[in-house]
C-alpha positions as CSV (number, residue, x, y, z in Angstrom):
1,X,91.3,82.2,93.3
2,X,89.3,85.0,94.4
3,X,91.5,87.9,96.3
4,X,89.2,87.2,99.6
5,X,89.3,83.7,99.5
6,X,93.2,84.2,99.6
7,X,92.5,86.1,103.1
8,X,91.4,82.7,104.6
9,X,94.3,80.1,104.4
10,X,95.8,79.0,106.9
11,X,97.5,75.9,108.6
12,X,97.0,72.8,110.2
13,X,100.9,72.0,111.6
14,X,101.7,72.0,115.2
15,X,103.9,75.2,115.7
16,X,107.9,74.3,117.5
17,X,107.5,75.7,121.3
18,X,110.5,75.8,123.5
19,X,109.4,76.2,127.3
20,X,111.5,78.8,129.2
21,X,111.9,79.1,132.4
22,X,109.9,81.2,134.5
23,X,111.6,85.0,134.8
24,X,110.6,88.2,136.9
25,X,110.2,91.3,135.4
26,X,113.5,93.1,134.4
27,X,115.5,89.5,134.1
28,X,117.1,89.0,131.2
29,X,118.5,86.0,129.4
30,X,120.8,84.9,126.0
31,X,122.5,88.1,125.3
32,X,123.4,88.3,121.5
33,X,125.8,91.0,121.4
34,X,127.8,89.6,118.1
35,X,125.4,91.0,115.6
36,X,127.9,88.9,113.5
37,X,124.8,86.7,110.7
38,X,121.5,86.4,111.3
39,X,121.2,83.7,114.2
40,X,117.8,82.4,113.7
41,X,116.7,85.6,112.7
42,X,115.2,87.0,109.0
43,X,117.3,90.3,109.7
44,X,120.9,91.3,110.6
45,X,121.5,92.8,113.5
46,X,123.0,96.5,113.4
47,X,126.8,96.6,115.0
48,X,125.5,99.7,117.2
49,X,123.1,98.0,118.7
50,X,122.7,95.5,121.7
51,X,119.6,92.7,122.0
52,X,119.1,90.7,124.9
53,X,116.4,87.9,125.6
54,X,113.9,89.1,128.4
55,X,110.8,87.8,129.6
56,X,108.0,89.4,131.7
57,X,104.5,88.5,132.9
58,X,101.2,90.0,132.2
59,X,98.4,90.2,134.1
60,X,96.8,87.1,133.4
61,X,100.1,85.5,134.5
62,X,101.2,84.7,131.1
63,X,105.1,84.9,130.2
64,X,105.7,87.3,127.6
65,X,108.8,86.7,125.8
66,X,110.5,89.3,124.1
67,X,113.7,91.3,122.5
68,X,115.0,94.8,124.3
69,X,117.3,96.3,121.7
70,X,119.4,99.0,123.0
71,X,121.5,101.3,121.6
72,X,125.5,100.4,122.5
73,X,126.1,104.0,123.2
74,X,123.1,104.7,125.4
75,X,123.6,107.5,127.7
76,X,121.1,108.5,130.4
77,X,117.2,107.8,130.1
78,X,116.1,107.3,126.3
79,X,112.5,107.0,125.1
80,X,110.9,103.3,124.4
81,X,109.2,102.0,121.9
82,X,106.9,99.1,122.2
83,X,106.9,96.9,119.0
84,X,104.9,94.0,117.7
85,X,103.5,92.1,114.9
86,X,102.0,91.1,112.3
87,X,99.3,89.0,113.4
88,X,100.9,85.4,113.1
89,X,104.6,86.1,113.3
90,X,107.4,86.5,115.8
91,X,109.8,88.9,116.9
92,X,112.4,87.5,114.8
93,X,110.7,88.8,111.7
94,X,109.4,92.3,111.3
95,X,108.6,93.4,114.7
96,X,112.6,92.4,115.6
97,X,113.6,94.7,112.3
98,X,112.0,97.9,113.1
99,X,112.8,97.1,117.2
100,X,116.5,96.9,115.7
101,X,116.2,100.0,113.4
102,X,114.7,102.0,116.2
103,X,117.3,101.6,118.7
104,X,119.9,102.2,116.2
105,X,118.5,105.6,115.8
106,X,118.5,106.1,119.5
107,X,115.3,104.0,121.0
108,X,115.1,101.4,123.7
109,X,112.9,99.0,121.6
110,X,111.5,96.3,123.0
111,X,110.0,93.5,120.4
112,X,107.3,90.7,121.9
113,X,105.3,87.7,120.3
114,X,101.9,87.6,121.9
115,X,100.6,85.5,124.1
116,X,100.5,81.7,123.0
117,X,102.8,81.9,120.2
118,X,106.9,82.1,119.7
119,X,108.1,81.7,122.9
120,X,106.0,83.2,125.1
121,X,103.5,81.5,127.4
122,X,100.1,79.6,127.0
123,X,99.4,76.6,127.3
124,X,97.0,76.4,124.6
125,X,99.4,76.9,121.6
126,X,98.7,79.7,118.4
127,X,95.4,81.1,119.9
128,X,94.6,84.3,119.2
129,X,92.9,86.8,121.7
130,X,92.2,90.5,121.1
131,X,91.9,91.3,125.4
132,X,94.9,89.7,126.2
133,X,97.0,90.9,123.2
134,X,96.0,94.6,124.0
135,X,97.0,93.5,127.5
136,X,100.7,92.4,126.3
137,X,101.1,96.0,125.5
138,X,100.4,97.3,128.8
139,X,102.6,94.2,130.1
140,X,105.6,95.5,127.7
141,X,104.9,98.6,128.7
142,X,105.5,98.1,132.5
143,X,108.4,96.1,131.7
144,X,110.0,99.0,130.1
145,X,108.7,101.5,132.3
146,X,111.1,99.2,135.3
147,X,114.3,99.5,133.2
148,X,116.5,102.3,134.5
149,X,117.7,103.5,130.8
150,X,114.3,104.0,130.0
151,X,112.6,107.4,130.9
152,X,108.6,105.8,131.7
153,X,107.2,109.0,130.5
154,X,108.2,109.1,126.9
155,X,107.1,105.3,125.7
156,X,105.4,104.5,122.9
157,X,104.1,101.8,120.5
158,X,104.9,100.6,117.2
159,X,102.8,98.1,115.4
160,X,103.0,96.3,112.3
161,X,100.2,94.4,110.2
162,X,96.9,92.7,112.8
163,X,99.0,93.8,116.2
164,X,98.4,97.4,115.2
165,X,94.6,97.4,115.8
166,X,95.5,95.8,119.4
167,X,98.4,98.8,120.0
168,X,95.6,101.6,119.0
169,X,93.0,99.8,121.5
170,X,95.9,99.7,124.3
171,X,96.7,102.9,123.8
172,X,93.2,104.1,124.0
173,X,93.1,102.0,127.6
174,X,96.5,103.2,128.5
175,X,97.5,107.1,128.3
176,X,101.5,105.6,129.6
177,X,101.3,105.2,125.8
178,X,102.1,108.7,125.0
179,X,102.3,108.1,121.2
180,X,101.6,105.0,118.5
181,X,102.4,104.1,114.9
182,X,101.1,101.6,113.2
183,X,102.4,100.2,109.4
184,X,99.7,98.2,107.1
185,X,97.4,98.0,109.7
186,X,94.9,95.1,109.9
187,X,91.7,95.5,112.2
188,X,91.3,91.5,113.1
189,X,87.8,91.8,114.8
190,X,86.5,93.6,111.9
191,X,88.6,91.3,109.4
192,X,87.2,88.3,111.0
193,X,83.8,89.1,112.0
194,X,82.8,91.0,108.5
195,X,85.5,89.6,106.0
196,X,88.0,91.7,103.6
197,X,86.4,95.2,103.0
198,X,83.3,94.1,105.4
199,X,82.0,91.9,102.2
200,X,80.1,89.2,104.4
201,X,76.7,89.5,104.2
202,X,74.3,89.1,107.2
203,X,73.8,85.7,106.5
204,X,77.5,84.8,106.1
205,X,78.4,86.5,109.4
206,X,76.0,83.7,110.6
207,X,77.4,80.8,109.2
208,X,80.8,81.7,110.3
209,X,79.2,81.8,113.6
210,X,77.3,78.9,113.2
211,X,81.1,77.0,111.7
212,X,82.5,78.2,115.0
213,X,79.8,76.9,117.3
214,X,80.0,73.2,115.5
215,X,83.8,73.5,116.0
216,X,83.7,73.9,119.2
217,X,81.7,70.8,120.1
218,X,84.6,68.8,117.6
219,X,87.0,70.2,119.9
220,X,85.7,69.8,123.4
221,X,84.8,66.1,122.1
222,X,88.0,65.6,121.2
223,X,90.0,67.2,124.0
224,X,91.8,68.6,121.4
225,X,92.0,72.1,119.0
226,X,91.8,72.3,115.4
227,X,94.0,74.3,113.3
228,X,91.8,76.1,110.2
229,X,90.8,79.6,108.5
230,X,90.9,82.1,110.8
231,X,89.3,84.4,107.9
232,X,86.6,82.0,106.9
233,X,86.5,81.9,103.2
234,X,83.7,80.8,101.6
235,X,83.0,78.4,98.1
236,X,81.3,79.1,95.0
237,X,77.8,77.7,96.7
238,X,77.9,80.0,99.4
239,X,79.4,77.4,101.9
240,X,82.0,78.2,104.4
241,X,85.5,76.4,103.3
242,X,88.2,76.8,105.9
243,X,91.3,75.9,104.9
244,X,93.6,73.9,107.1
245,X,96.9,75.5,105.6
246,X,97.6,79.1,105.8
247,X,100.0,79.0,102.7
248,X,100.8,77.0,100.3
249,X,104.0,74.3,100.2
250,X,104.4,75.4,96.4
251,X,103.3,79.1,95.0
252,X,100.5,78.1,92.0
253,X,100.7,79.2,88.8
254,X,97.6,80.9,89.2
255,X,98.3,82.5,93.2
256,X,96.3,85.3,93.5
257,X,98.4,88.5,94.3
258,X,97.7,88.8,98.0
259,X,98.7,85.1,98.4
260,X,101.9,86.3,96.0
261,X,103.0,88.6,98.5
262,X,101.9,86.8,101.7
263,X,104.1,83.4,100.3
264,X,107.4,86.0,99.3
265,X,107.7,87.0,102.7
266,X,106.4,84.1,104.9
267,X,107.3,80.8,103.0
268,X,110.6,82.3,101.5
269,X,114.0,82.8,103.1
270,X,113.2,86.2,103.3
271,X,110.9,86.2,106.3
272,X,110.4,82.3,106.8
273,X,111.3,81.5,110.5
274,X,109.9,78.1,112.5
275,X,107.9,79.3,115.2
276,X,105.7,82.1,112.8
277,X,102.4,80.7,112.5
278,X,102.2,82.4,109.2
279,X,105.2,80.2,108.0
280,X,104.5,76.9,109.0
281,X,100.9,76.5,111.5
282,X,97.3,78.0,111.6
283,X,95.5,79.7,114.8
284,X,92.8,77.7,116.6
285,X,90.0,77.0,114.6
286,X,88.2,78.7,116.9
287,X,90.2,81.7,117.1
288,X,87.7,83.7,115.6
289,X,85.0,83.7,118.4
290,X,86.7,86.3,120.8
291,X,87.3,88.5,117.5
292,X,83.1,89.0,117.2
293,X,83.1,89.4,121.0
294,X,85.7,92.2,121.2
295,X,85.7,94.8,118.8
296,X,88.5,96.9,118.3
297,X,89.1,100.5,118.7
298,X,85.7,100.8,119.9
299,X,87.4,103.5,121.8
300,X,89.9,105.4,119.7
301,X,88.4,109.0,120.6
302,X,90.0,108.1,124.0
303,X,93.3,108.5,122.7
304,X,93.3,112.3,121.9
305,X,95.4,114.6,122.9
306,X,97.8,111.7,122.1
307,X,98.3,111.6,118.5
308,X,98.6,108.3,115.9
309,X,100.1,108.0,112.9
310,X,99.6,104.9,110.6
311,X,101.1,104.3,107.4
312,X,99.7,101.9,104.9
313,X,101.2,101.2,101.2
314,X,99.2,102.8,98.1
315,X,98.8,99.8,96.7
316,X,98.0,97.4,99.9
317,X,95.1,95.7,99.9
318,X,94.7,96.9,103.4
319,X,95.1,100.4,103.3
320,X,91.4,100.9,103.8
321,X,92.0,99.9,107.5
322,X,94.3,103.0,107.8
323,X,92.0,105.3,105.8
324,X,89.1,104.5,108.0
325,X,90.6,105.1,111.6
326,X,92.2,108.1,109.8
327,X,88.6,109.5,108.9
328,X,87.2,108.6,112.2
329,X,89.8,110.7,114.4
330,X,91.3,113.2,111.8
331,X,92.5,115.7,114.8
332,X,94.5,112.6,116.6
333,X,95.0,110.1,113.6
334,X,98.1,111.8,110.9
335,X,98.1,109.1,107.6
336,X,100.9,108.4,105.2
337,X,100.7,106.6,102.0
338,X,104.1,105.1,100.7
339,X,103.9,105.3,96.8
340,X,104.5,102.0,94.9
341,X,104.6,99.6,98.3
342,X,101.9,96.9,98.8
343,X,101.0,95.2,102.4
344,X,103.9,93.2,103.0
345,X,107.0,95.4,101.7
346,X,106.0,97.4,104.9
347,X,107.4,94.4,106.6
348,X,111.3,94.9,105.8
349,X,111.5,96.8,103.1
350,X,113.6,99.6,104.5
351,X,113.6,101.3,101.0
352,X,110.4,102.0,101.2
353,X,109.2,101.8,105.1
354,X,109.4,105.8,106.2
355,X,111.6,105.4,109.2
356,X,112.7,108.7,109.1
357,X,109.1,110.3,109.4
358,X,108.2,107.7,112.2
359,X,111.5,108.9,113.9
360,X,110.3,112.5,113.5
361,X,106.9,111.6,114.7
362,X,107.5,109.8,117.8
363,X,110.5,112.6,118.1
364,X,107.8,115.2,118.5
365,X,105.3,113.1,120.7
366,X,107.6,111.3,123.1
367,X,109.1,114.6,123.8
């Protein structure tokens, strides 16, 4: 299998969703103070550190929910960090990780899943939209901004994976973001609308569009949405083939290596969890459409005097993402390259993610 086909899989199972009631800003619910296993989650949660269940709304009216980690020996104000993705999973996975590691090492961290997936609102389940996930970090962003350990003027984002694009356009929109950081960074309106390392041609942009357009008229005859590719791959006679999982039930002898690494963490006890899209579900067929409608970072040069940092593995297949935004804004944009880490090990391998230089950075910016 070709290593941009592999981009393209996805799901066709309806994700688990658990309705919560509906909370104001600040309310919290389902304290976990143990720490004591995992409890649902792919990580442990450190003995210093306190995470409670909040939810908030953001301006469309949509229920965020979402993790605030806080350190158990928090003393006045701290800085707040903002934290979410990849694309496709929930705060149990990575985002919940670093959210834990950062308020180990003093942070108020607060970790989200989007709108429409995990347990946040939507009624429209595992649709994808780049406005109103740029909005969720605005939304986060107030709801931290409210809490009375948090000092509002030294918050900033985290992002992991296709959230980061999304944190970079919020913080562009959104100078309360004093300072963002992004790990393997996917740009999702230029991954879907141009394919992996823009290799659509003109024509194949247009038969995505022209897949999309059909789909829609299956769906609204239906009264339903279809599950497919949300990275439309196409076949050997130029056809688009979506795929209606987004990994397989069994690795193939013959995986290529992105799906390798994509089916270690996502389909494996080591990140697996039941609500991640990535694990068990794919986005809305038609998913896609907003990502040609909105492009993202379309405004980065608003972000100076702020400053970025991303950090991509030397061997990820999307560290080109980084190297671009990096050449675009070199006086804001700082890059780091982690020797011998692909895409994923960015996710929760704390051997090789750089915690202690994003602790330095947001150190110096959040100051």
């Amino acid at each position: 299998m070709e290593r941009r086909k592999a981009l393209g899989l996805f799901a066709a199972t309806a994700a688990s969703f658990t309705v919560v009631p509906s909370l104001g800003a600040g309310t919290s619910v389902a304290e976990d103070v143990t720490g004591q296993g995992k409890g649902g989650y792919t990580f442990a949660l450190d003995k210093n550190v306190k995470r409670t269940s909040v939810r908030f709304k953001n301006r469309y009216g949509i229920q965020v929910a979402g993790d605030l980690y806080v350190p158990k020996n928090a003393r006045g104000k701290l800085p707040a960090l903002v934290v979410s993705g990849p694309f496709g999973a929930v705060k149990e996975q990575s985002s919940g990780l670093y959210a834990n590691e950062f308020a180990r090492r003093g942070y108020v961290a607060l970790a989200f899943d989007p709108s429409f997936t995990g347990e946040s609102g939507g009624t429209v389940r595992d649709v994808a939209s780049p406005d109103i996930y740029t909005e969720d970090y605005s939304a986060a962003v107030d709801f931290l901004g409210l809490q009375k350990i948090v000092d509002r003027k030294r918050i900033g984002a985290q992002a992991i994976c296709g959230l980061s694009g999304m944190a970079l356009t919020a913080a562009a929109a959104d100078s309360r973001i004093k300072a963002v950081a992004t790990t393997s960074m996917y740009d999702m309106s230029r991954s879907m609308s141009r394919g992996h390392q823009d290799h659509y041609t003109r024509e194949q942009r247009q038969k995505v569009v022209d897949h999309l357009s059909r789909q829609r008229w299956i769906d609204a005859e239906n009264g339903t949405y279809a599950r497919l590719s949300h990275e439309v791959p196409f076949d050997e006679n130029g056809n688009v083939a979506p795929s209606d999982t987004v990994l397989p039930r069994t690795l193939p002898p013959d995986a290529d290596p992105i799906t390798r690494i994509f089916f270690d963490y996502y389909r494996t006890e080591r990140g697996h969890h039941p609500r991640s899209i990535n694990s068990n579900t794919a986005w809305t067929a038609t998913t896609p459409m907003s990502f040609f409608a909105f492009p993202l970072m379309t405004n980065i040069d608003m972000l100076a005097p702020r400053k970025a940092l991303l950090v991509a593995g030397a061997d990820a297949h999307s560290r080109y993402y980084s190297e671009d935004v990096q050449a675009k804004a070199p006086g804001t944009v700082d890059l780091v390259i982690v020797p011998g880490a692909d895409h994923v090990d960015l996710y929760d391998r704390k051997d090789l993610i750089p915690f202690d230089r994003l602790d330095e950075f947001f150190t110096k910016n959040l100051a």
